[in-house]
N, C-alpha and C positions, 0 to 999 in steps of 0.2 A: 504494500500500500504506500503511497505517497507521505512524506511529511508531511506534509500542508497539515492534510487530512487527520494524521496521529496529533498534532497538534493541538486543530480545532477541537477534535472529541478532550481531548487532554484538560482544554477550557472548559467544555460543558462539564466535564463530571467534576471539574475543582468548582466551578461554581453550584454545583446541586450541593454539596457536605455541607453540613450544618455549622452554622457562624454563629459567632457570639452576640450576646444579648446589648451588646453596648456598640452602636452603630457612631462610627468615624469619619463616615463617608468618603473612603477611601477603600482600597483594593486591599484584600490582604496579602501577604509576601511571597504566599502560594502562585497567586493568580496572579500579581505583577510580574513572576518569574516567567510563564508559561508565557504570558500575553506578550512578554520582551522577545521569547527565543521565538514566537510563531510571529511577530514584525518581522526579527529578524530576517527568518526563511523568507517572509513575502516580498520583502522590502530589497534582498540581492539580485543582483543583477548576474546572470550566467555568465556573460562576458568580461565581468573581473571578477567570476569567481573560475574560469578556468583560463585565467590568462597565467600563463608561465614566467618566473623568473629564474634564471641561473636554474633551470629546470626544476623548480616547484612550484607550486600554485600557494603562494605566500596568504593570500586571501582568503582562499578557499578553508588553511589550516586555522587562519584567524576564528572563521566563522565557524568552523568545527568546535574548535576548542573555547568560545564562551558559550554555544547551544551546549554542550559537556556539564558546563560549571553550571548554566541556568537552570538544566534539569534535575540537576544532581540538588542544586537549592529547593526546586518543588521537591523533589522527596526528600529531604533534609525536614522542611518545612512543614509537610504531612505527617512526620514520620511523630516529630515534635510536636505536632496540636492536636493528632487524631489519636496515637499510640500510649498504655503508660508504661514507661518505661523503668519505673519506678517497684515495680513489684518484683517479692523476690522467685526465685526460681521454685518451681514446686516437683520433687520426684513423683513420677508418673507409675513406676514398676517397685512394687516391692517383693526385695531380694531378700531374703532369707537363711542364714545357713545352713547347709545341708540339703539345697532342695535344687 
């Protein structure tokens, strides 16, 4: 499938999760990430993202490497508001000696 397209849904389903009760009228950190790296994509131009220098596409790595870092902040960002991370581990199997 397309960027574009993982992108767009990537917006819808960060805008459906439930937000908090104290409205700032502003985007949350989740969503300004998503919404920056899907500009991004829209906003490059193919012709300087596969134009070569000194045989690499300097450009192209640019824009690789902060979509990398934008993503990696929405699930940084989800991972911190939806998740708790805070609980401790709980053994699932109990072992026994002798058995």
């Amino acid at each position: 499938m397309r960027l574009i397209f993982q992108l767009e849904e990537l917006g819808v389903h960060l805008r459906a999760l439930p937000k908090a009760t104290e409205a700032r009228h502003e985007l949350p950190m989740e969503e300004r990430a998503a919404l920056e790296a899907e500009t991004l994509i829209k906003l490059s131009l193919l012709k300087e993202l596969s134009a070569r220098k000194n045989g690499q596409r300097y450009r192209l790595m640019e824009h690789l490497t902060k979509l990398v870092g934008l993503l990696g902040l929405v699930g940084q960002c989800v991972s911190d508001k939806y998740f708790d991370h805070k609980t401790s581990s709980q053994q699932l199997v109990n072992r026994t000696t002798g058995e």
